[in-house]
ZABAPA-782128 format. One record per residue (C-alpha): x, y, z. Coordinates in steps of 0.5 Angstrom, whole numbers, plus 500, padded with zeros to 3 digits. Layout:
REM ZABAPA-782128
(node (X Y Z))
...
END
This chain:
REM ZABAPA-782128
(node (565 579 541))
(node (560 583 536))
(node (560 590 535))
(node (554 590 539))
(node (558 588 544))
(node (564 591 544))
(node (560 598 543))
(node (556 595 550))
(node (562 594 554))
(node (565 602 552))
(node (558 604 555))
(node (559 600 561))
(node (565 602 562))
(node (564 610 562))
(node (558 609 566))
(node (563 606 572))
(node (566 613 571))
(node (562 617 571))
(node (556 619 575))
(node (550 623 576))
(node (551 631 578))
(node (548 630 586))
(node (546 635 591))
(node (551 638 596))
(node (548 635 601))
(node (548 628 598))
(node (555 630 597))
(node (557 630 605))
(node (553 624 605))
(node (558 621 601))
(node (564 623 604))
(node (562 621 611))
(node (561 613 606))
(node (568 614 602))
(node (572 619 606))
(node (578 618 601))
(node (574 622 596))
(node (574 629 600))
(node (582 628 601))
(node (586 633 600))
(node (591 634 594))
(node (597 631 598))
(node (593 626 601))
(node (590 624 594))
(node (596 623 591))
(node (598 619 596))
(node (592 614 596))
(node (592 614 589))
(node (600 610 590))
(node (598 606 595))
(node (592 603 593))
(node (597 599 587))
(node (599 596 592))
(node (607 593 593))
(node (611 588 591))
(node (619 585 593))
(node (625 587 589))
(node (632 587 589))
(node (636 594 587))
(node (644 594 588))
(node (643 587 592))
(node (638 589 597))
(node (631 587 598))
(node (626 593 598))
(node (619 593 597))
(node (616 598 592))
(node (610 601 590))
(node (606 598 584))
(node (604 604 582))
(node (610 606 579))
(node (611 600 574))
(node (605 604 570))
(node (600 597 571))
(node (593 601 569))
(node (597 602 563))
(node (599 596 562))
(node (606 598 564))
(node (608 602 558))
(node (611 608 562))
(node (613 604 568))
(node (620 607 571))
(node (625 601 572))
(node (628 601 579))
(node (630 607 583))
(node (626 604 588))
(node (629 607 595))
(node (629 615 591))
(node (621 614 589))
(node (620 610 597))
(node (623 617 600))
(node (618 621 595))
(node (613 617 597))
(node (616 619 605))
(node (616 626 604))
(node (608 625 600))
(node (606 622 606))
(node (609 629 611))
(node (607 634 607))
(node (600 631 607))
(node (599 629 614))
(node (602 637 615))
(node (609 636 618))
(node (614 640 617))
(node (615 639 610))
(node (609 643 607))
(node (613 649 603))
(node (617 644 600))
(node (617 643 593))
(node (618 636 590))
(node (624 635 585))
(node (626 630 581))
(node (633 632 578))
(node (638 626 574))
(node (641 626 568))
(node (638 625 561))
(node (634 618 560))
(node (634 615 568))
(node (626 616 568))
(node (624 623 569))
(node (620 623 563))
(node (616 616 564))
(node (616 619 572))
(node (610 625 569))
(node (607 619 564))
(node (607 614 569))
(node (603 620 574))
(node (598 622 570))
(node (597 615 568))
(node (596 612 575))
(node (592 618 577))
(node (586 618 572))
(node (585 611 573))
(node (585 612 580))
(node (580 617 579))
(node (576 612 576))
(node (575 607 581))
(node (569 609 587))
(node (575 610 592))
(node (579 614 588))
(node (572 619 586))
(node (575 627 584))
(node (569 632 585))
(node (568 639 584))
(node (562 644 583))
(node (559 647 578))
(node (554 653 576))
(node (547 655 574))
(node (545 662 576))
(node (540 664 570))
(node (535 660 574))
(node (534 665 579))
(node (531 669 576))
(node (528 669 569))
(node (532 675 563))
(node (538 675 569))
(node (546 675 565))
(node (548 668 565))
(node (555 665 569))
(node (558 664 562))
(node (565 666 557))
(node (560 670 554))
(node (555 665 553))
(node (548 667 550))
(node (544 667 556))
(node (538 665 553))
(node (541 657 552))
(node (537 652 555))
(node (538 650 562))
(node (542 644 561))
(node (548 649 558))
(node (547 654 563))
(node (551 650 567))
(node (558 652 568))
(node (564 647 572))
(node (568 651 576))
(node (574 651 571))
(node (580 650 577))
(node (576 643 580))
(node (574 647 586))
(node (573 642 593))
(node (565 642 594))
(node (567 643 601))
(node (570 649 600))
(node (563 653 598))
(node (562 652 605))
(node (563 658 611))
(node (570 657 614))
(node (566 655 621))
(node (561 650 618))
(node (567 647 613))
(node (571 646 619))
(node (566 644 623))
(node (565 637 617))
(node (572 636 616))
(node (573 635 625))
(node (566 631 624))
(node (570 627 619))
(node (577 626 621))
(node (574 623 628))
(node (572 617 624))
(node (578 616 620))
(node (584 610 621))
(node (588 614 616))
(node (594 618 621))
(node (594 623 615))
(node (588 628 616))
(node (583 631 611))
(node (585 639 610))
(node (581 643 606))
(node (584 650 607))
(node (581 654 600))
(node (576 659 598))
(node (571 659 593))
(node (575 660 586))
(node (573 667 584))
(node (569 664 578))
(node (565 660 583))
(node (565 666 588))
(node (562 670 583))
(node (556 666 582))
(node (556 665 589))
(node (556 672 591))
(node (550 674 585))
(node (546 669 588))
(node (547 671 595))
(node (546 678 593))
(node (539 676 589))
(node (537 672 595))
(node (539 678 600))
(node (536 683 596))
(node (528 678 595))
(node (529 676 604))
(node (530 670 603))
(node (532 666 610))
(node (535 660 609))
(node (540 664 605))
(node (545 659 604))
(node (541 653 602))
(node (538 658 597))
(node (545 660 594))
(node (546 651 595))
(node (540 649 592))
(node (540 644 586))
(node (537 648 581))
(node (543 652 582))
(node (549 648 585))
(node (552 641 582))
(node (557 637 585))
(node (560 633 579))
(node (566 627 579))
(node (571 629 574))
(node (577 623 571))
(node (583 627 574))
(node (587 628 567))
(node (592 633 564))
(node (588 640 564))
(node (584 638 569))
(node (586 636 576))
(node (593 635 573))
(node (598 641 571))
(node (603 640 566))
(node (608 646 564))
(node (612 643 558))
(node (619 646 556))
(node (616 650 550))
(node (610 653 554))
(node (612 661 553))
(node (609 667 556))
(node (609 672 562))
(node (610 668 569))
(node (603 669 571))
(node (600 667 564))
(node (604 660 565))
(node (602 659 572))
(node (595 662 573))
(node (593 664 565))
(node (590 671 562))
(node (584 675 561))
(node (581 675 555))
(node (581 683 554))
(node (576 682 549))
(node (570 679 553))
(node (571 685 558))
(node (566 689 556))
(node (561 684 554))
(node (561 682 562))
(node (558 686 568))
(node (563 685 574))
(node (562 692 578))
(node (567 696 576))
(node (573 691 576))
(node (575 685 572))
(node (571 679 571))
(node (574 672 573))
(node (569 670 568))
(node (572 672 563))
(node (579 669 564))
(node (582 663 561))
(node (585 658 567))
(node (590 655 563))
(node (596 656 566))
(node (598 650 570))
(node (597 652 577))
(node (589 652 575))
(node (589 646 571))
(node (593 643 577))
(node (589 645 582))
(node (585 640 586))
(node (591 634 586))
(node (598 635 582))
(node (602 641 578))
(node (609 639 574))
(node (613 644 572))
(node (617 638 566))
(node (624 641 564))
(node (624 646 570))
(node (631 650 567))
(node (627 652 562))
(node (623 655 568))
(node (628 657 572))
(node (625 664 572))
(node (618 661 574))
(node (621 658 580))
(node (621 664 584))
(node (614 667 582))
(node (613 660 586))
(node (616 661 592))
(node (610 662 597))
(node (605 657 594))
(node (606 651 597))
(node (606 654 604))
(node (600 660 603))
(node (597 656 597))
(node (595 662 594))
(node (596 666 587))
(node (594 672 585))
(node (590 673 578))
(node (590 680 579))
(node (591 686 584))
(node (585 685 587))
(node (582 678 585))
(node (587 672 588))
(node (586 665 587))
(node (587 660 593))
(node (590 653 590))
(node (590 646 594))
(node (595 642 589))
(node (601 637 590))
(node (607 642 586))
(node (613 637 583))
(node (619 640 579))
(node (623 635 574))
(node (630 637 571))
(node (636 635 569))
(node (644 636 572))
(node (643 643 568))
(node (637 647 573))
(node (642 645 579))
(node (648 650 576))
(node (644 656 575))
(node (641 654 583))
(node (648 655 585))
(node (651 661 580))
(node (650 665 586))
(node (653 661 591))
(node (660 664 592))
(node (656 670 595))
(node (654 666 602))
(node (649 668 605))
(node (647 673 600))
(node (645 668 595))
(node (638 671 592))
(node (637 664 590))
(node (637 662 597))
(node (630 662 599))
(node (628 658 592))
(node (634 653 594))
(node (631 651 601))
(node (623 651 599))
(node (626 645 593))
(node (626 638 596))
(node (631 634 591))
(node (630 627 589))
(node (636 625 584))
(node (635 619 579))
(node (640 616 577))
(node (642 611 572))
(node (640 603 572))
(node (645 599 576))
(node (641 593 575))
(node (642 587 570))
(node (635 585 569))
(node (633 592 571))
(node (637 595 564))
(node (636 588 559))
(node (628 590 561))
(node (629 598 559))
(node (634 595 553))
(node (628 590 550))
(node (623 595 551))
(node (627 602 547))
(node (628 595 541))
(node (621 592 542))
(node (613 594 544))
(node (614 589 550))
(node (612 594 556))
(node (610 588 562))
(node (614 589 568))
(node (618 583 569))
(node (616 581 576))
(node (619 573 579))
(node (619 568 583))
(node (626 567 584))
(node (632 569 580))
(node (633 564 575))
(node (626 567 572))
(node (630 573 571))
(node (636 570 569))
(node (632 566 563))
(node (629 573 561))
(node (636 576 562))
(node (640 571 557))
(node (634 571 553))
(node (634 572 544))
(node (630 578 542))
(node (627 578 533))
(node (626 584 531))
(node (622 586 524))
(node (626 591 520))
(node (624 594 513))
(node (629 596 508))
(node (629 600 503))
(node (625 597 499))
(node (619 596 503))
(node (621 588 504))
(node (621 586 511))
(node (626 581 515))
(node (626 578 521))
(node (633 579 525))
(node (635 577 531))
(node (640 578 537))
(node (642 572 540))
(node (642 569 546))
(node (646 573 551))
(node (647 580 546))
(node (643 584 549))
(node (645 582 556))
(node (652 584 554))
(node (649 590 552))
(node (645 591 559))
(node (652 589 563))
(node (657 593 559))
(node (652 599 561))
(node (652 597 568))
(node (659 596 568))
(node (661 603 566))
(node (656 606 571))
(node (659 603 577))
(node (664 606 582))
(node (670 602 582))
(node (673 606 588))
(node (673 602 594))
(node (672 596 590))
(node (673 589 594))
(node (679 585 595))
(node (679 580 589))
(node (672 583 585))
(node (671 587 579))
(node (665 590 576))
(node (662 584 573))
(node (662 581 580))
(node (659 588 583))
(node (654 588 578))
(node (652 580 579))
(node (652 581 587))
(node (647 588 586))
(node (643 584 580))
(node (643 578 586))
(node (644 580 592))
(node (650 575 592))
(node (655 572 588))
(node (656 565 586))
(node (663 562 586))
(node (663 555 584))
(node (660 551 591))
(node (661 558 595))
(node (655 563 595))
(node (657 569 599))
(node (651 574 601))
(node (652 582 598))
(node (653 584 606))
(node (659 580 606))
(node (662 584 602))
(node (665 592 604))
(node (661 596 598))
(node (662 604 599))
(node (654 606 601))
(node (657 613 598))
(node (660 611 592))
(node (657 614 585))
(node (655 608 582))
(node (649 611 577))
(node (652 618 577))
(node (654 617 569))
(node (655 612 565))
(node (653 610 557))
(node (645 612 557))
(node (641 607 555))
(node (639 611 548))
(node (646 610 546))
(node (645 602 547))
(node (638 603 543))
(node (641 607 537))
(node (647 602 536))
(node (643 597 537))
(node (639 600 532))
(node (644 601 527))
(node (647 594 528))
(node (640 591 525))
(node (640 596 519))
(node (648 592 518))
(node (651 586 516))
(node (658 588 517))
(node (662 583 519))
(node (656 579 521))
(node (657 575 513))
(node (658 568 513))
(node (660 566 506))
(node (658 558 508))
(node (652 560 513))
(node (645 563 512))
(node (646 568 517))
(node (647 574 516))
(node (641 576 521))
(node (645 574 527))
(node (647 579 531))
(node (651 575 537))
(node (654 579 543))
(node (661 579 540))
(node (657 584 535))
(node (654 588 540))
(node (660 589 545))
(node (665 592 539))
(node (660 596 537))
(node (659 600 543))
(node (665 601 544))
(node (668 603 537))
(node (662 607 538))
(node (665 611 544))
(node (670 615 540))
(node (665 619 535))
(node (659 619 541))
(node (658 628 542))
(node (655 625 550))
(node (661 623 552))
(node (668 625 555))
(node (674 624 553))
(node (675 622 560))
(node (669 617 560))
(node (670 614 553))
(node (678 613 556))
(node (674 610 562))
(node (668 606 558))
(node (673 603 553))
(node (677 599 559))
(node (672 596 562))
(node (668 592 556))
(node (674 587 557))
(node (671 584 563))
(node (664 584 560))
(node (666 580 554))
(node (670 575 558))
(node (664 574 562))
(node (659 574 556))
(node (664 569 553))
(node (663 564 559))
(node (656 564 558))
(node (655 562 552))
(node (661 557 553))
(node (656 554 559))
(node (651 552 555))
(node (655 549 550))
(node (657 544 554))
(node (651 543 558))
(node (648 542 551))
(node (653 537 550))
(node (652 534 556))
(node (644 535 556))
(node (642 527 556))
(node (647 525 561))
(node (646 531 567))
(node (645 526 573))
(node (638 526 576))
(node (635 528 582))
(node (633 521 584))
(node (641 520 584))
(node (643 526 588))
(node (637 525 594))
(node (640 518 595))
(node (647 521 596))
(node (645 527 601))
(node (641 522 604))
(node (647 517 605))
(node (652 522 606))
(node (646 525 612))
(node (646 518 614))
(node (653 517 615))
(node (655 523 619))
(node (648 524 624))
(node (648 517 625))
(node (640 518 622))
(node (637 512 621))
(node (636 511 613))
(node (631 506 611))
(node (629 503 604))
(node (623 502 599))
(node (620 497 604))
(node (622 500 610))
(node (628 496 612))
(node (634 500 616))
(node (640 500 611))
(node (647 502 613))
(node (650 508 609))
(node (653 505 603))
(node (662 507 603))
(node (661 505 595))
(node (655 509 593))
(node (657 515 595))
(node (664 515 594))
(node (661 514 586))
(node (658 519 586))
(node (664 523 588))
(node (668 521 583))
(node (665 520 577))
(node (659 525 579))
(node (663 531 582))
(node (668 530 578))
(node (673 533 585))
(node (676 527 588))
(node (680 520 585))
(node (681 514 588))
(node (688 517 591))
(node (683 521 596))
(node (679 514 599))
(node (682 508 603))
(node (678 503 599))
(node (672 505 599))
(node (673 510 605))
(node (673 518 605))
(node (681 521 607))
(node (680 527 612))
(node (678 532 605))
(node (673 528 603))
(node (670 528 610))
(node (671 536 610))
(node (668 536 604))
(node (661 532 606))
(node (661 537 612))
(node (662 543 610))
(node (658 543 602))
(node (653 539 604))
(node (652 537 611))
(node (652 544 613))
(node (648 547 606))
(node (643 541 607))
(node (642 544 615))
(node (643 552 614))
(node (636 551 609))
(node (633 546 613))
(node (633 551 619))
(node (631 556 614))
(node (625 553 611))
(node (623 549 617))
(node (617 547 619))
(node (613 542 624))
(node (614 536 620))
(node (621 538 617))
(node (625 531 614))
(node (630 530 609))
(node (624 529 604))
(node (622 537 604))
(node (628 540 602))
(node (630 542 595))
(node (636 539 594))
(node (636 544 589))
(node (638 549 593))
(node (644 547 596))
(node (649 549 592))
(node (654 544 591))
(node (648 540 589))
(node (645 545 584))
(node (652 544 582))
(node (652 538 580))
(node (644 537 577))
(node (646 543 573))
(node (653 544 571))
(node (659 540 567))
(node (666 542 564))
(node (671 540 559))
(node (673 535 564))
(node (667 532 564))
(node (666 531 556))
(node (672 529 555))
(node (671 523 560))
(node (664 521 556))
(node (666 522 549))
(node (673 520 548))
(node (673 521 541))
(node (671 529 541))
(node (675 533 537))
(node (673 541 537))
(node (677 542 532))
(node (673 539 528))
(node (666 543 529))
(node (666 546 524))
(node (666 542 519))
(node (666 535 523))
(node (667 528 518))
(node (659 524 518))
(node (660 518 522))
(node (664 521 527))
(node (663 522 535))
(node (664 530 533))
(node (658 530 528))
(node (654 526 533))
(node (655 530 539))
(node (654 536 534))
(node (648 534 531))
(node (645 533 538))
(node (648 540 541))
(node (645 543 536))
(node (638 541 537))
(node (640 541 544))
(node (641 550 545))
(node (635 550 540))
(node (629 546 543))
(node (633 547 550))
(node (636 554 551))
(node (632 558 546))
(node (637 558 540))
(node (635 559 532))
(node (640 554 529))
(node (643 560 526))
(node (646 563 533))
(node (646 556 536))
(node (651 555 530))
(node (655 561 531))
(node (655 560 538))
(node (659 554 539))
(node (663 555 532))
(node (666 561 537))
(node (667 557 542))
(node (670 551 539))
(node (675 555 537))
(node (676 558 543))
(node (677 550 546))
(node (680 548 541))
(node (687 551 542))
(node (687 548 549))
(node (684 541 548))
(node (690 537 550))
END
């Protein structure tokens, strides 16, 4: 593209966004066209979640559907909140009763949970997704704005102390709280539009405007209405509403405009921070009839600015006493900006704090019913955050606090994830110097990370008959655990529903920050003999955490106690990692291939359905004993010739063939059938049996293809050598295969020889 281009398309797209001021009148039209414009605060926050859509993923081993518009994708993701998918669903639950007006309407939203579990990315990912929303023709935000030196010409104009004689085009003054267009109307003729328009709506949740005028706005209102009195106007109210006087005007809902957000630091008096101050030194300069203007207020506190769609009170322990001023806004929504002017508000309140907000709630508990916290209490509607208990969901938040990758990892199936899991990850860093190097975390290092996290987070009450918190932290990544031929689904299992899992653990910024150090250290990372100082493998990154715990100042005495036990299972299983993709990249070239398995499933179906089996020219063949128990012995690698009578399968050869492949073979069948179904359509894949034997390999099975291998002699193996050779090819393998650099495909299987090496014969 040209600078002429780019300079184009920026002009395109603010002219998507915004539009011409209309009349009232064509504001109605248009409401009547696009009802969702008019909607109210509530019923807008909700439409803007919905219309992202959803998609399916899987948290603590159960299928949910989630709502797009947490995953940040107007922001390509960056502020997206990895998991608590079923806590943001019943957010979206209580969004839906409080805007369709059940029950729920007093109620403020909290978000409560400890420290890095999302709640920041949660009022980002909000403010994100509503003002890209309001930049789409469904999601249109409108408000009104004044012009009343038109009346009549020397007349005060409606301004912050503006010069009255400014031209016309700068006369024009929004309504500083985003004031709904329909609320310029009387009650009754308001009322009367919205019945008229919700009678053609298919939404179950109405349209409500319930507020007045803004006093800014009602003090425009009510000068025109007296000028117009005063001359003997008829039409009164279409002189007050005509264009030359009233705009309706769309605005892009942002922080200051539609939403409010009271940070921590914010200080002043409760009704400066919730509705703003006047400015004493404009009181004078305005003629209000003997009482104080409202053109001479600031609406900057974060009701007003929230006003229209959504108020956020960040860090609310800091706030604690605002929180009562609060009280009745959502069920009366109206404030007061003084004794005798008072401000009606339509905004969708939203409270996020940590564990420390609920210790002052319930500082009064012990006097029963005589807490003076109690009304605030019941009004907070709490939705409590908790940490990741997700592999993938963890190794995605660990690569994003590392790296500028902020997409959503969205897949087809779990082996997508899987990959991504295990994954390397380089990262530049810059010395002291100035000079720049490449690092790298190899293969599984920040998986490790990711399931050592996880692993400290999960409840080991109750924990099942023959699992540990690895294969608790597989099944809720999964929703099953793999264990050799068997595949046992989450509801097998007898997990407590109740448990605390996600309540404490290592946060994902003590990772981050030792992950961090790791890559500014070399200690214990130089190999004399190898280039590779700028490997950081997984062993690197378990025993930095864990040797970390003692002098981390967020962690218990109990807890680190607690972590330090639990990361012997995490090693065990990283290790089996990394030992599984050595082996399978030394058996690389001689897995089996698909054609040989689908001929073995269809002489094993054959044999035991009596199905007729036919070969390439269509002629009927019998099941061939010979084939099938070569398969068996020298594939599988499960039975030996003792098991056969000659070529004939004894009795756990055939329990064998019915139980893992006939029946695996059927339950898909049933599971994917169709009209048409045969043998050909099933993915022998997803047999798992099957996937065992495309896939998996063990020692066993190098031993039987290179008799002359010696792990001892990884290291430095002699050149003409079977060691060397299969070296040579492994190497290569994990690099071009499994995604290794030569230096961590080194490491890793110099670490896992040695291992091997003492039980090799």
């Amino acid at each position: 593209m040209t600078e002429r281009d780019y300079v184009s398309e920026a002009d395109r797209q603010l002219e998507e966004t915004y539009e011409e001021p209309m009349s009232l009148a064509a504001y109605v039209d248009r409401i009547f066209e696009n009802p969702t414009i008019a909607s109210h605060a509530s019923k807008y926050l909700l439409e803007a979640i919905e219309a992202a859509g959803t998609r399916t993923v899987v948290e603590e081993g159960e299928e949910k559907e989630r709502y797009r518009f947490f995953d940040d994708p107007h922001n390509d993701g960056e502020h997206a909140i990895l998991g608590n998918t079923e806590v943001l669903n019943g957010f979206v639950d209580d969004l839906r009763s409080i805007a369709a007006g059940r029950a729920k309407d007093e109620k403020i939203i909290w978000f409560e949970g400890p420290t890095a579990t999302g709640k920041s990315e949660l009022k980002r990912c909000l403010v994100n997704g509503l003002r890209e929303y309001s930049k789409t023709p469904e999601g249109r935000r409108y408000t009104v704005e004044w012009n009343i030196t038109t009346a009549e010409a020397g007349d005060r104009g409606l301004s912050y102390g503006g010069d009255p004689t400014a031209s016309d085009d700068q006369n024009w003054y929004e309504s500083p709280v985003q004031a709904h267009p329909l609320s310029v109307f009387p009650e009754d003729v308001r009322q009367t539009v919205l019945e008229d328009l919700n009678a053609e709506l298919e939404d179950h949740v109405p349209v409500r405007v319930d507020a007045e005028l803004d006093p800014f706005s009602r003090e425009a209102y009510d000068y025109l209405e007296e000028r117009y009195r005063r001359d003997g106007e008829e039409a009164l109210f279409s002189a007050i509403t005509d264009d030359a006087h009233l705009r309706v005007k769309n605005y892009v809902v942002d922080v200051g405009q539609g939403v409010g957000v009271l940070h921590s630091e914010d200080e002043g008096q409760p009704k400066e921070r919730l509705v703003g101050s006047w400015m004493h030194g404009m009181l004078q300069e305005l003629d209000s009839r003997g009482r104080k203007n409202p053109q001479a207020f600031s609406y900057d506190g974060v009701l007003s600015q929230g006003n229209g769609v959504l108020t956020i009170v960040e860090d609310a322990a800091q706030h604690a006493d605002l929180l009562q001023k609060l009280l009745n806004v959502p069920d009366e929504q109206s404030v007061k900006l003084d004794k005798g002017i008072g401000m009606d508000v339509d905004t969708q309140m939203l409270i996020i704090s940590n564990p420390d907000l609920e210790a002052q709630l319930n500082q009064h508990s012990d006097r029963n019913g005589m807490d003076p916290l109690k009304a605030l209490k019941r009004r907070l509607d709490k939705h409590r955050f908790g940490y990741l208990t997700n592999l993938s969901l963890e190794s995605e938040l660990i690569r994003r606090e590392l790296t500028n990758e902020t997409e959503v990892w969205e897949a087809e199936s779990y082996d997508e994830l899987e990959d991504r899991i295990r994954a390397p990850v380089t990262v530049a860093i810059k010395d002291q110097a100035g000079e720049t190097t490449v690092q790298e975390f190899a293969p599984h290092a920040l998986e490790a990370a990711a399931l050592y996290a996880v692993v400290t987070r999960l409840d080991e009450e109750n924990l099942p008959n023959g699992l540990d918190l690895v294969d608790k932290a597989l099944i809720y990544d999964q929703g099953y655990l793999q264990e050799g031929d068997t595949r046992r689904e989450k509801e097998e299992f007898d997990f407590d529903d109740d448990g605390a899992d996600g309540d404490h653990g290592i946060p994902v910024t003590y990772t981050r920050d030792t992950l961090a150090e790791l890559l500014q250290s070399d200690r214990d990372r130089h190999h004399p003999d190898l280039s590779v100082e700028d490997v950081v493998m997984p062993r690197d990154v378990l025993n930095a955490m864990a040797e970390g715990l003692a002098e981390a100042p967020v962690f218990s005495t109990g807890e680190r106690s607690e972590f330090e036990n639990r990361v012997v299972p995490v090693k065990n299983y990283i290790y089996d990692q990394q030992e599984s993709d050595v082996i399978e990249a030394i058996m690389h070239d001689k897995r089996v291939d698909e054609e040989t398995v689908a001929e073995y499933v269809e002489h094993v179906y054959a044999w035991e359905t009596e199905e007729p089996l036919y070969n390439d020219r269509g002629e009927r063949v019998e099941p061939d004993p010979l084939k099938m128990k070569l398969f068996e012995v020298e594939h599988l690698g499960r039975f030996s010739e003792d098991e056969y009578e000659g070529n004939l399968p004894r009795e756990s050869v055939r329990n064998f063939r019915r139980e893992k492949v006939i029946t695996s073979l059927n339950r898909h069948a049933w599971e994917h059938r169709n009209e048409d179904f045969s043998v050909e359509d099933v993915d022998l894949t997803a047999i798992p049996v099957i996937k065992t034997v495309l896939e998996s390999h063990d020692w066993d099975d190098v031993k039987r293809t290179f008799e002359d291998f010696d792990p001892r002699q990884w290291d430095d193996p002699p050149s003409g050598t079977e060691t060397a050779a299969v070296k040579e090819d492994t190497i290569e393998t994990m690099v071009e295969v499994f995604d290794y650099s030569e230096a961590s495909a080194e490491l890793t299987s110099r670490h896992v020889m040695g291992q091997v090496s003492y039980r090799w014969d």
